[in-house]
N, C-alpha and C positions, 0 to 999 in steps of 0.2 A: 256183580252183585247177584247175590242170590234173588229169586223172584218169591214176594212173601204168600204163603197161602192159607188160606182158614185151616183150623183144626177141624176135625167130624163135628163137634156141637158147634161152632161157630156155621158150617156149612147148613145144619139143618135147622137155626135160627135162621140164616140168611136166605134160608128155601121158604121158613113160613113166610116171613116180610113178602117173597114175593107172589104167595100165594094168593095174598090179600089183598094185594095190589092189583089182580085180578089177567087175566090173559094177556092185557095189556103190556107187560114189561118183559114176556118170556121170550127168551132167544129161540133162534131157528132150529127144530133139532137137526145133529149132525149126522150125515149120511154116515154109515158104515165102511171102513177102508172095502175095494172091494179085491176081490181074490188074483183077478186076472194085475198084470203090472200095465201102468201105464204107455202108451203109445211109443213106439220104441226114437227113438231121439238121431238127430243127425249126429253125423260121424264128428267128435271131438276132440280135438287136436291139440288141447292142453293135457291131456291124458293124467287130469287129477292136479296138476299143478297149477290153477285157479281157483282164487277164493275171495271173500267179499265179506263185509259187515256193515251193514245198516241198523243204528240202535235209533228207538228202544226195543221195537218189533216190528213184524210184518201186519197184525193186525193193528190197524185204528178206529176198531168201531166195535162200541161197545153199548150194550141196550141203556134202558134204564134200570134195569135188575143189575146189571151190572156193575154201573156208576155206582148204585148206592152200597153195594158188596163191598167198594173201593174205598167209600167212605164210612164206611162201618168197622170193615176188618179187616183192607187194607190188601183182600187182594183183588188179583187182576185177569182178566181174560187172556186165554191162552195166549199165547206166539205176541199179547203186548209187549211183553218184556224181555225176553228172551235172550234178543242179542245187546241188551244193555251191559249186564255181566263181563261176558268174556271180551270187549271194548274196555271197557272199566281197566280190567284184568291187565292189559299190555304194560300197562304204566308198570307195575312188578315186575312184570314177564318176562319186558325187553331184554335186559341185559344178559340175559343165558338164552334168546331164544336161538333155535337152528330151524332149519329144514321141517325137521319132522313134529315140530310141538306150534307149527301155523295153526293146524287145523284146533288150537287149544283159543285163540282169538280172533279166528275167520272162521267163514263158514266156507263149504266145499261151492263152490259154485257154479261145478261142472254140469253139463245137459242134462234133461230127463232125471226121473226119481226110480230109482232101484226098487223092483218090487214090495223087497222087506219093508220099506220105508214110507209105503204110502199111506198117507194119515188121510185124505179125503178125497172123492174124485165127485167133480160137479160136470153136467153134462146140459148147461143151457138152452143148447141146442142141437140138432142132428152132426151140426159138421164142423163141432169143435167137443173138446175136452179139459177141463181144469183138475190137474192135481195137484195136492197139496201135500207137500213132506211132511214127516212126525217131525222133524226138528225144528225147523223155523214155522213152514206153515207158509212159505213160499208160492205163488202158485204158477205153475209152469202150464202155458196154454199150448195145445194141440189143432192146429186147425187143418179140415180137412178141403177147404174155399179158404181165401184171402177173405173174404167177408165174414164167416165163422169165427178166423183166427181174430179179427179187430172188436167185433162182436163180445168174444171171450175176453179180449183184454179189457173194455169197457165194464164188463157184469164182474171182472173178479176187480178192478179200483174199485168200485162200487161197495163190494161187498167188505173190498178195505179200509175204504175212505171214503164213505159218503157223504159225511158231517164235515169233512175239512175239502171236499171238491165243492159244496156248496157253501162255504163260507168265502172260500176265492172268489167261487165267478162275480158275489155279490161284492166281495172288495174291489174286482175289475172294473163293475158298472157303479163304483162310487154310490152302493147303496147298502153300508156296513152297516149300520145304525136302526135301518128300517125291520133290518132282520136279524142280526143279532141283541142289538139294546142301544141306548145311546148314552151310555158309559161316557168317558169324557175320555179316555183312552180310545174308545173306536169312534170317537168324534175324530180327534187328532189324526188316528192312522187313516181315516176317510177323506179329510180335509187334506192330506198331503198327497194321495195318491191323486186325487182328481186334478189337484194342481198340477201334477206332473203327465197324466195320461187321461183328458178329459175326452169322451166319445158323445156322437151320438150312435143311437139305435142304427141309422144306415151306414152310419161308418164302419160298423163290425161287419154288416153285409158286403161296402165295399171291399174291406181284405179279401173276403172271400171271393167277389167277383175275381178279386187286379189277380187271384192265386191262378183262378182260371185260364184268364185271360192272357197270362204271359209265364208258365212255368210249363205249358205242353204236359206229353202226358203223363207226366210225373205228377204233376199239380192236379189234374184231375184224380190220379188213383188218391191219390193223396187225402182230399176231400172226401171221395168214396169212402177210406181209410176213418176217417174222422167219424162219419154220417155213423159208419159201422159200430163206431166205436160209440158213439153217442146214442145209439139202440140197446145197447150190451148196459150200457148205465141204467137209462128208462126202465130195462127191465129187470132189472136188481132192484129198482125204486119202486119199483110196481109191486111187486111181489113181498119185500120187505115192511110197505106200508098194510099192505092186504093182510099179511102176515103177523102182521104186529111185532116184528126182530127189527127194526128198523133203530139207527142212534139215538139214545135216549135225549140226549141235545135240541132234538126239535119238541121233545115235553119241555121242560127246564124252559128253552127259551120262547113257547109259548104257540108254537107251529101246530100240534095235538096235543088231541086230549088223549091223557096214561085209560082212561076209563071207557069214552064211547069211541074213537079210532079219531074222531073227529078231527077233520083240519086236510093239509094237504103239503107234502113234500112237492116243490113244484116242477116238472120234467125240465129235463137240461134240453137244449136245442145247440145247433152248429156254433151259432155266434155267441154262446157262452164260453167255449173253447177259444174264440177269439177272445173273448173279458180276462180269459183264462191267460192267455201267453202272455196279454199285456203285463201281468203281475209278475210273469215271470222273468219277462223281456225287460221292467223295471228294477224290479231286485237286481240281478246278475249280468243282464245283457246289455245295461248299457257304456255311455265312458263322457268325461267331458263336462262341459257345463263350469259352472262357477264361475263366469268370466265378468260379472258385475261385482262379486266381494275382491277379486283380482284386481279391478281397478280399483278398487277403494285401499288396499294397500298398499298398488302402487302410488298412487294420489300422495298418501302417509307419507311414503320413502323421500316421495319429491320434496313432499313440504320441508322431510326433516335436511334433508341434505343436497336440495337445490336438485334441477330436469338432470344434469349427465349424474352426478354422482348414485344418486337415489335409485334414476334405473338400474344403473352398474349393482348397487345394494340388493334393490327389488330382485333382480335376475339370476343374484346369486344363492337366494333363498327359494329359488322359482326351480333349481335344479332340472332343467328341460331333458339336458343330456348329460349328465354327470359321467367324465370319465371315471368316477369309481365306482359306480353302479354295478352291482351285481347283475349278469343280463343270460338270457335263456338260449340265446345263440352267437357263443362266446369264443367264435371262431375266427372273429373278425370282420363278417360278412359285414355289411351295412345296408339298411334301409329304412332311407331317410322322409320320414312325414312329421306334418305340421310342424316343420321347426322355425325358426325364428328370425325371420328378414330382418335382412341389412335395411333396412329402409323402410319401416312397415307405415302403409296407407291405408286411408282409413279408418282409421279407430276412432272411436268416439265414448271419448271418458265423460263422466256426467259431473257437471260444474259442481265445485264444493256445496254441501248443504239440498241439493237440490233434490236426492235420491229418496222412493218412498215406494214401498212397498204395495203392490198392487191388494187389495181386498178379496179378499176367496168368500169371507162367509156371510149373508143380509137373514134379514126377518126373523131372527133367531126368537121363538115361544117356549114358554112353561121350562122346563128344565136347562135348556141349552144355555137359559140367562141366569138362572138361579143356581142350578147344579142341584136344584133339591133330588131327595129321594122318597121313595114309597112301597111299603110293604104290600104285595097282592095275598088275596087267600090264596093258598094251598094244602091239599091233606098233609096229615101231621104227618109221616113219611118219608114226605121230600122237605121236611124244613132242614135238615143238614146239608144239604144242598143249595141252600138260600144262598144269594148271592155270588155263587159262583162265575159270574161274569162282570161283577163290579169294579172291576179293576180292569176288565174290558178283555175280549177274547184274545187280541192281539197288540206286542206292544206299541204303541202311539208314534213310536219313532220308525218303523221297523221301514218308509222309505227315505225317511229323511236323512239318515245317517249313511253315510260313505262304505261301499260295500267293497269290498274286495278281497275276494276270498277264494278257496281251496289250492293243494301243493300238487303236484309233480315229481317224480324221482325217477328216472330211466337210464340205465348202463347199456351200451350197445353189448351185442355179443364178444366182441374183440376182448372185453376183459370181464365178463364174467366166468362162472367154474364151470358151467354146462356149456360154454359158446354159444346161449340163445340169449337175445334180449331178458331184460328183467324189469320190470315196471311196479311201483308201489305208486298210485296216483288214488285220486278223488276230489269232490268239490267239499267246501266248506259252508253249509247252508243252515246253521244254527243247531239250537236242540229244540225241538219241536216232540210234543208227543197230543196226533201223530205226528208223523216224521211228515216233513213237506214232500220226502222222496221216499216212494216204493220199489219195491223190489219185483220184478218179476220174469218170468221164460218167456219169449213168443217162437212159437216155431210154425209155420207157416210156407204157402206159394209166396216166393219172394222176400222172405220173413225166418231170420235164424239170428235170434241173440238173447242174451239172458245181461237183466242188469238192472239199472236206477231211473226212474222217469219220475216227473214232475204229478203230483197226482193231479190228475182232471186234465193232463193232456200224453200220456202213456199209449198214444196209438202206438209210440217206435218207442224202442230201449233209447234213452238220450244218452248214458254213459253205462258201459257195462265192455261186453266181450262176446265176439261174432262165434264161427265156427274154428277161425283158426289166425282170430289177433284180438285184439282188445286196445280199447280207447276212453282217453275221457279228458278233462277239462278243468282251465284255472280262468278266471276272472282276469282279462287283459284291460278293459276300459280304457282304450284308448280311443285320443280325442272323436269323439265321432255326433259330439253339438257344440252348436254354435251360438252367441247372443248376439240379436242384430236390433241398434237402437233405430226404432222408425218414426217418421219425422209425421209428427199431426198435422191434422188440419182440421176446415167448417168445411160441412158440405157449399157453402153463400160466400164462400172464402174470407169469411173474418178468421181475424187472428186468433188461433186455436187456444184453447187451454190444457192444462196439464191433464186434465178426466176427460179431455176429448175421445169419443168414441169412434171416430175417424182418422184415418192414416194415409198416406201418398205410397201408391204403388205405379213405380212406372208413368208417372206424370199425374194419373189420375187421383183421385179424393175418394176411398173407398170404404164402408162402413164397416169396423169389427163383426165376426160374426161371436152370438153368445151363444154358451152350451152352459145349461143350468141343470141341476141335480136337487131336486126336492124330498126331502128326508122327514120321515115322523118316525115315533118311535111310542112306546108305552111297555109299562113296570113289567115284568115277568117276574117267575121264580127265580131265575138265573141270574137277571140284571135290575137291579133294584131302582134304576134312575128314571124319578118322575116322568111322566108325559110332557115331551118335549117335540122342536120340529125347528129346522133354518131350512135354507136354500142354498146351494154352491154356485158361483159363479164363475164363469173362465172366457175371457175375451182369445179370442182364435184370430189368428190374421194370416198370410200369406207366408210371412216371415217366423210362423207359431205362434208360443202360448203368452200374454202379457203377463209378464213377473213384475216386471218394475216401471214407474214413472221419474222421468226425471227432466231437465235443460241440460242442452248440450250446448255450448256456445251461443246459450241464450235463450234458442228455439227448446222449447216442450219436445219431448220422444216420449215413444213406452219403449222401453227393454224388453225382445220377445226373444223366448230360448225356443230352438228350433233342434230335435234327432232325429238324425238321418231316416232310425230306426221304427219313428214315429207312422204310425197308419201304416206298418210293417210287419207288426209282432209276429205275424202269422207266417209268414214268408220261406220262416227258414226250418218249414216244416219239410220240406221235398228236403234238405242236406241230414235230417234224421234220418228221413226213408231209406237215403242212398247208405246211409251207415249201416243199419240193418236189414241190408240186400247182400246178400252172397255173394248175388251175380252180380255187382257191382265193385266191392271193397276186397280187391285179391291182394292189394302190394301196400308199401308205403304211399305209392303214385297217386293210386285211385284212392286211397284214405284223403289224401291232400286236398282230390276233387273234388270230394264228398263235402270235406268239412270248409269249400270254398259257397256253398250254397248254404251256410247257416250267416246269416245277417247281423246275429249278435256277437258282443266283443269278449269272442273268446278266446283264449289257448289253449290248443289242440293238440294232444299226444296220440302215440299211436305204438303198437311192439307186437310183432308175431317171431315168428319162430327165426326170420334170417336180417330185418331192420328195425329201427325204432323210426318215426317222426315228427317232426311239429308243424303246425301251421295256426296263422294268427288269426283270427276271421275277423267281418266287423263288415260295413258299409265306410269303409277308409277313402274319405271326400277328396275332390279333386277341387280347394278352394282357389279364389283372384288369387294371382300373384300380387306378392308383396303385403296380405293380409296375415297379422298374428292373430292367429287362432287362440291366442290364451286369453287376447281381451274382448271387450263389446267393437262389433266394426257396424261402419251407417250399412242402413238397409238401401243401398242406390244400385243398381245393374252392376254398375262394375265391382262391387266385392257381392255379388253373388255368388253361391256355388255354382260351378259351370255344369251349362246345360239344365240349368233347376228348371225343373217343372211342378211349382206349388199345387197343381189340381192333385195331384197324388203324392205329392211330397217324392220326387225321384229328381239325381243330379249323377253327375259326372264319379264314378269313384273308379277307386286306384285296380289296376288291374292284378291280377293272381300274383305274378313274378315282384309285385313293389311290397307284398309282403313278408315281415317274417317267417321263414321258413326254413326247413333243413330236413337232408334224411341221415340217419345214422351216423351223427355226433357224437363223440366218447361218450358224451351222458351229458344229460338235458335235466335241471331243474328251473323249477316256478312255483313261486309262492306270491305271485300278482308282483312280482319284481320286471324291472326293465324288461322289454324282449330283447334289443337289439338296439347295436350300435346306429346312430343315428333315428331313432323311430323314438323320438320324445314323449315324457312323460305328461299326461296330462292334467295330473294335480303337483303338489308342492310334495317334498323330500324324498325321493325318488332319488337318495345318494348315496356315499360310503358305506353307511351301514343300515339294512335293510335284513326284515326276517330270512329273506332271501340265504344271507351269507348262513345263516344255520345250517339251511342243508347243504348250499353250492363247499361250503369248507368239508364238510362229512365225505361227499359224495368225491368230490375231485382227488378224498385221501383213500377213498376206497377205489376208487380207479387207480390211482399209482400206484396203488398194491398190487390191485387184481384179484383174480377166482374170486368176482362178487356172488354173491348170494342172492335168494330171495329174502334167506333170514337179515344176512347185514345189510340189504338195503333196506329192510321193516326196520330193524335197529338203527340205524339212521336218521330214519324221521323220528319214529318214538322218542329219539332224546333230542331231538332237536323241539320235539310237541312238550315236553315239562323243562326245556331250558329257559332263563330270561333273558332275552336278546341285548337289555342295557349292562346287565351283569357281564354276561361272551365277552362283548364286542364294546362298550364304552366303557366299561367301568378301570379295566389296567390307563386307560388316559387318565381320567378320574384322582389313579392311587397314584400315578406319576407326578403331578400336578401337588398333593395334596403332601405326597412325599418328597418334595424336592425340600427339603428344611425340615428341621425337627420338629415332633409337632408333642408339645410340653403339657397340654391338660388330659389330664387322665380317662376323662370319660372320652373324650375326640378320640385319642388313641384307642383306647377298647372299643371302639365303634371301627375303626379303620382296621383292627386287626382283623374284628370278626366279617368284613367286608373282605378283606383277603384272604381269609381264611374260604368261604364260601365260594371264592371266586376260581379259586385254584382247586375244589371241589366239582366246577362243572357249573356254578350258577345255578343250580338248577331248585327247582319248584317242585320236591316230590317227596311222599312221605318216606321218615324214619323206615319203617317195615311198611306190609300192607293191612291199611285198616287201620292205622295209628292214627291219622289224621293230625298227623305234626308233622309240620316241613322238620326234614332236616336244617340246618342254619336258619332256624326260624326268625332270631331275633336280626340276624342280616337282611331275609329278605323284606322285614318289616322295616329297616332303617333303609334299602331301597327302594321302598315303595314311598316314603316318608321324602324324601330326599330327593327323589325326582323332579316333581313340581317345582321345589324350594328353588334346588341348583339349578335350573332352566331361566328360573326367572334373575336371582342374582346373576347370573353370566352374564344374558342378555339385555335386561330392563334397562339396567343404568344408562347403556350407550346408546341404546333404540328411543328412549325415552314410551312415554305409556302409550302416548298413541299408533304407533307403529307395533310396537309390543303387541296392544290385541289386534290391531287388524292383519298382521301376521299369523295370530291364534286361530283367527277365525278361518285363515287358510287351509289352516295345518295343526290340531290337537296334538297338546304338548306330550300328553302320556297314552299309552293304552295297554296299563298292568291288567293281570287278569279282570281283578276286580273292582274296574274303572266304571264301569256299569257302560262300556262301549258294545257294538256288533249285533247283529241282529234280532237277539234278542235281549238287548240291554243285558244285563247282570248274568255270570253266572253262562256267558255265552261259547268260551274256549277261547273264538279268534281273538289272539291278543296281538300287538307290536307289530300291525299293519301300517298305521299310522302316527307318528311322532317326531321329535326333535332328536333325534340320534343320531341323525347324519350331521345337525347342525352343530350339538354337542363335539362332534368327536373332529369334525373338522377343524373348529375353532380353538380347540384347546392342542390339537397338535399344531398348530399353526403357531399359539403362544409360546408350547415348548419346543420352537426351530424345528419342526421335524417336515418334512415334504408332503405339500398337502396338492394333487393334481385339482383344479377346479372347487379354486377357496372360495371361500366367503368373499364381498366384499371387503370386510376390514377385521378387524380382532376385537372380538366384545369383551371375553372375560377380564378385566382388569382393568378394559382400556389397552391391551395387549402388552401390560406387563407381570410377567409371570410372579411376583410376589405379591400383587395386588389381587391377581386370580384368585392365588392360594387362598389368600383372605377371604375372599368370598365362599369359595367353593367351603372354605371350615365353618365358616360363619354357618352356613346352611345348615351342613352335615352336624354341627351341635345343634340347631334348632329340632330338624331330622330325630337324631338317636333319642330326643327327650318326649318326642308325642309317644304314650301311651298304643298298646294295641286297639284298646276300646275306640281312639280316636283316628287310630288309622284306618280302620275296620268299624265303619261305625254299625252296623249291624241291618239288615231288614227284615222283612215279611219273613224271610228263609232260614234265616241264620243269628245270633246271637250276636251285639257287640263283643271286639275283639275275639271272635273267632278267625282266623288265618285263614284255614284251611276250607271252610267253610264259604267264605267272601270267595274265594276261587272256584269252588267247585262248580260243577257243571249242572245244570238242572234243565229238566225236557219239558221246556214252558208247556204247561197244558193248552189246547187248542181245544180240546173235550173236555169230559168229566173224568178222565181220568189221570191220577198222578202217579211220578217216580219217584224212586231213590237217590239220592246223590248220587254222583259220581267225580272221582278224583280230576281238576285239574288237567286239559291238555288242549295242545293248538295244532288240530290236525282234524285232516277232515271227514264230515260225517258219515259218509261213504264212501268206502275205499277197497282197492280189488291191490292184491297183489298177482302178478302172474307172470308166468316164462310158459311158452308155448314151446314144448321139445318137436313137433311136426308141424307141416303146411301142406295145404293141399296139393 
């Protein structure tokens, strides 16, 4: 999409507005490109065949003169928008794209900026350099110290993202509210992160010791690395508030005054970096958990079909290790974790009726009970700006919701056209504008990579490309917490109660420790919600955080969810380091090593010039034998993790070789699908069909060809990013089913025709031409978006009856069409068909029609498992289906019009600032992404 920009009279109205608004809103003026080229760059060994797109841009910080530009006449600060466009753009592109027309929806992402090219050079300090290209506005740091180079990486986030590094660190420390607004949306999204990652103040210091203490002197540069980097911010902070070019966001929400400076952006320090990864290490890095709604299913299963049968049922929907699971290293190997004993000890399900959710929030004043609101003065100015955060800066769900996100795509050399590896990867982390991930060079002592980091923790390139390989990452989540029911007790040894605040560790009678979060808030410009204030509470034990109260054979427990990863976040900063060290990351081998020191549960690619690899990371527990990890097990020594040492939260985990791993496989995909035979999955449907089979079916037909490309592996994912996975891969069960008998009423058949029609089309989700903003087979994909729901529930309901029905749902979301309003940023997010009933669909109903189904279900739902009775239903639906209205399929929001199609899908870059985008078309593929073939090595 084009980037819109004022005409001349709209620019020189938008100059007086800012005239009068007084010193205060004016941006920093911009140095002059300077004559001489920037600092000449190490030697680069993709020689032009690397590239990258991060939308919407490289900048995310925009004044207050800005914002209101934005909101007047709609346009936008440089290099905001820029790489929105040609992102947008692949959706057309794809199918003619080749070799030479990348650089039409990538950017070059090679070292250094070519003289001609340089749009800005900033020089912080004596022994670094920041330049900035004309095109994106990228900034590639020069450092001539290790301190310089981290220094520079610090001042140029800073200068990109000030306003969304300081909205983090306060999401980290569970104080959303107090500084942004307290919206009832950043109540929500406060209320659930603290639940899940509550600190004190020394506990952030702690990480910081245990990095010292036990990572050697990796872990100290490390820290140095940090400190440096967290001086490089300060003084961007400093300078930009002195300055008055600082995010117009802290006027709005109430930080300064537009008029005397007044107020104070507050300096970051070490252990805000720690507030910082916990966000991160939440969103993407962890796996596991759910094993209280687990038992309540299984409970369901029991009651409905008695202890053997139920589980057999429960198990079958629990899909641990599906042999038809699409899996990432597909060669047979096996490695087997958390699977499923013969005999499991321990577990401790919570007696029917007993279960009750522990209390997160007390004292709740003025707004937080009422929800009222309140208008503050502000000059007439900024009233279009009013309310801008009333609906809260971030979505309210954004941890609540099951994340698992970004693809993979890698051909070894053996069958592509140049004999080098070829890699199209990246992570999937919403649309954010800014973007949660920036882009930038570091080049450095010890320091050579260009790529994507997390803003507010960008000491190392987290995903990008070295001097002469390139790596990055899909979301694995595998199991790596645990819910341990611990048994109460009275300090005077009376018989405890369910609110007892006291627990048995190890014989003894130990008191919960509390960590409380005091939040006030008052009306701003931006966030209109009354003066309001509660308190968070979170009980902490040995065994972690209390989630739940309940009896267990009688006796009172609390439910405490305990990750690995927990009082860790920081950890797996030394396996960044090692990635973007030179002198460390030479082969597949040492890539392996590298990415064995990240803590979080990831999957690791890897491709230079002569292998690809993968490797699985994670804190992968060495739990009792005979303990299933999928449910609550008692808190008693013996289903301890071995070796646990609760003062630091450390136990026993699995060593480098028990993970998945592999070097140069025909080709490796991941789309948070299985790794590996035997290494089970830790949520529900994790079978048959899985987003997964998009690409593994593209990729496995472009390897039996051969002479792959970089173009046909980008073509690959792009249709596999606007296909619909129910459409692909369940819907010919579906037409089989539905067509086995004539089917005699007119509107059912023109519904099923135009379902086949669509389907033998490619399924897919993408406009007529571009810019039409009409699906092609429109009214199909509306009758399966319509007809999902419906047919899940007639298949299943009957036979499950209602109570197993939802507590199955609650396992496992039955749909996630694009515009389900699922993923991280609810509506409008891309990630779709991560999660749902597709495997359960497709197995079932091949099952009814005789066909060979490896690791069925328990029994056959549709019908009753008689295939004329299916039919019935499956029709039943599909007329209910074809007759809602678009208006009612699409019921319309804030964004879009009822019964807009195309619209309900499209992609939109939630604002995190004041500033907004354009649409963009529809797709599930991730937000930053490099394609690259390395033709040298060093």
């Amino acid at each position: 999409m084009r980037r819109r920009t004022g005409k001349l009279t709209c620019t020189a109205i938008a100059t007086t507005a800012v005239l009068a608004l007084g010193a205060a809103l004016a941006g920093p003026l911009p140095q002059p490109a300077r004559a001489e080229p920037a600092a000449a760059a190490v030697t680069d060994y993709c020689r032009g065949q690397c590239s990258d797109i991060l939308p919407p841009g490289q900048n995310g910080n925009a004044t207050l003169a800005d914002i209101l530009a934005n909101k007047a006449f709609g346009t936008r600060p440089a290099h905001s928008a820029d790489q929105l466009g040609p992102y947008n753009n692949l959706v057309a592109g794809y199918p003619t794209l080749t070799d030479d027309k990348l650089s039409d929806f990538f950017n070059d992402s090679s070292f250094g900026v070519p003289a001609d090219q340089v749009a800005k050079v900033d020089k912080p300090r004596d022994d670094v350099t920041i330049t900035r290209d004309k095109k994106t506005g990228v900034p590639h740091i020069q450092g001539t110290t290790r301190e310089g180079t981290e220094f520079g990486a610090g001042y140029a986030a800073a200068q990109d993202r000030l306003w969304l590094m300081d909205l983090f660190r306060h999401v980290g420390r569970g104080e959303l509210t107090s500084f942004a607004g307290g919206a009832e949306a950043n109540q929500g999204l406060e209320q659930s992160f603290f639940g899940q990652a509550p600190y004190k103040e020394e506990d952030y210091q702690a990480q910081i010791d245990y990095i010292l203490a036990s990572q050697g002197e990796r872990g100290r540069q490390a820290l140095a690395d940090a400190q440096a980097y967290v001086d490089g911010i300060n003084a961007y902070r400093k300078q930009a508030k002195d300055g008055r070019y600082f995010p117009g966001e802290y006027v709005l929400t109430g930080k300064i005054d537009a008029i005397t400076n007044a107020g104070e952006i507050e300096p970051f320090k070490l252990t805000d970096l720690i507030a910082l990864a916990s966000v991160v290490g939440a969103l993407f890095g962890n796996g596991g958990g759910g094993e209280v709604e687990s038992a309540l299913s299984l409970l369901a299963a029991q009651r409905k079909y008695g202890l053997a049968e139920g589980t057999e049922v429960w198990e079958s929907f629990r899909e641990r290790d599906d042999p038809e699971a699409a899996l990432t290293v597909h060669d047979g190997t096996s490695f087997p974790y958390a699977a499923k004993p013969a005999d499991a000890k321990g577990t401790a399900l919570p007696d029917p009726g007993s279960l009750t959710p522990e209390q997160l929030v007390y004292d709740k004043t003025g707004s937080a009970k009422t929800g009222a609101t309140k208008q503050v003065k502000a000059p007439k100015k900024l009233e279009p700006l009013r309310g801008l955060y009333d609906d809260g800066v971030l979505p309210r769900d954004l941890f609540s919701r099951k994340h698992g996100m970004s693809n993979a795509l890698l051909v070894s050399g053996r069958h592509t056209a140049g004999g080098h590896p070829v890699a199209v990867f990246g992570p999937q982390t919403g649309y954010f504008a800014p973007q949660l991930l920036m882009l930038q060079e570091l080049q450095g002592p010890g320091i050579s990579a260009r790529g994507a980091s997390f803003a507010g923790v960008g000491m190392y390139v987290q995903l990008g490309r070295g001097q002469d390989y390139a790596w990055s990452a899909t979301t694995s989540a595998q199991d790596v917490t645990d819910t341990f029911a611990v048994e109460l007790c009275s300090p005077d040894g009376t018989a405890p109660a369910k609110d007892s605040t006291y627990y048995r560790y190890h014989g003894s009678c130990l008191p919960m420790e509390k960590i409380e979060r005091r939040n006030a808030w008052k009306p701003t410009v931006a966030d209109s919600t009354a003066e309001g204030s509660y308190r968070m509470q979170v009980y902490r034990t040995k065994y972690g955080l209390v989630t739940h109260r309940a009896t267990v054979g009688g006796k009172p427990v609390a439910y405490t969810l305990l990750r690995a990863s927990y009082r860790h976040e920081a950890d797996s900063i030394v396996g960044f380091q090692m990635l973007n060290d030179p002198g460390y990351v030479k082969d597949a081998t040492s890539f392996q090593s590298a990415a064995q020191h990240i803590n979080y549960t990831f999957n690791w690619f890897y491709a230079d010039s002569r292998q690809t690899a993968y490797y699985n990371s994670g804190l992968n527990l060495v739990r009792a034998a005979d303990v299933d990890p999928s449910l609550p097990v008692k808190a008693e020594p013996a289903y301890e993790w071995r070796d646990f040492d609760p003062t630091v939260n450390t136990a026993a985990y699995a060593p480098p070789a028990q993970h998945p791993r592999s070097i140069d496989q025909d080709y490796y995909i991941s789309w948070n699908n299985r790794q590996a035979k035997g290494y089970t999955a830790a949520g529900f449907g994790n079978g048959s069909v899985h987003r997964g089979n998009l690409l593994d079916d593209r990729v496995r037909a472009l390897v039996k060809k051969g002479g792959v490309t970089r173009a046909a592996l980008t073509r690959a994912m792009a249709e596999a990013a606007v296909t619909d996975l129910r459409g692909e891969d369940v819907l010919p069960e579906l037409l089989k089913v539905v067509r086995s008998a004539p089917i005699t009423d007119p509107r059912t058949a023109k519904a099923v025709q135009q379902l086949e029609s669509w389907q033998a089309a490619g399924a897919q989700r993408r406009e007529t031409s571009a810019g039409s903003h009409t699906y092609g087979h429109a009214d199909a994909v509306r009758i399966m978006d319509a007809w999902w729901p419906l047919l899940v529930e007639a298949e299943f309901k009957p036979q499950l009856g209602g109570e197993l029905y939802d507590a199955l749902r609650a396992n496992l979301t039955v749909d996630e069409a694009p515009s389900a309003g699922h993923g991280p940023t609810g509506s409008h997010a891309g990630s779709s068909f991560q999660y749902g009933w597709w495997s359960y669909v497709d197995k079932d109903l091949r099952a009814v029609l005789g066909e060979d189904v490896k690791g069925p279900l328990g029994r056959e739902y549709c019908g009753g498992g008689d295939l004329s009775a299916c039919r019935d239903a499956l029709l039943s639906s599909l007329q209910q289906a074809a007759a809602k209205p678009a208006t009612e399929v699409y019921p319309g929001d804030a964004n879009c019009p009822a019964g807009d199609q195309w619209c309900a899908d499209a992609l939109i870059q939630r604002p995190l600032g004041g500033i907004t985008h354009d649409k963009a078309h529809w797709q599930n593929r991730p937000t930053f992404q490099q394609v690259v073939e390395f033709p040298a090595h060093r």
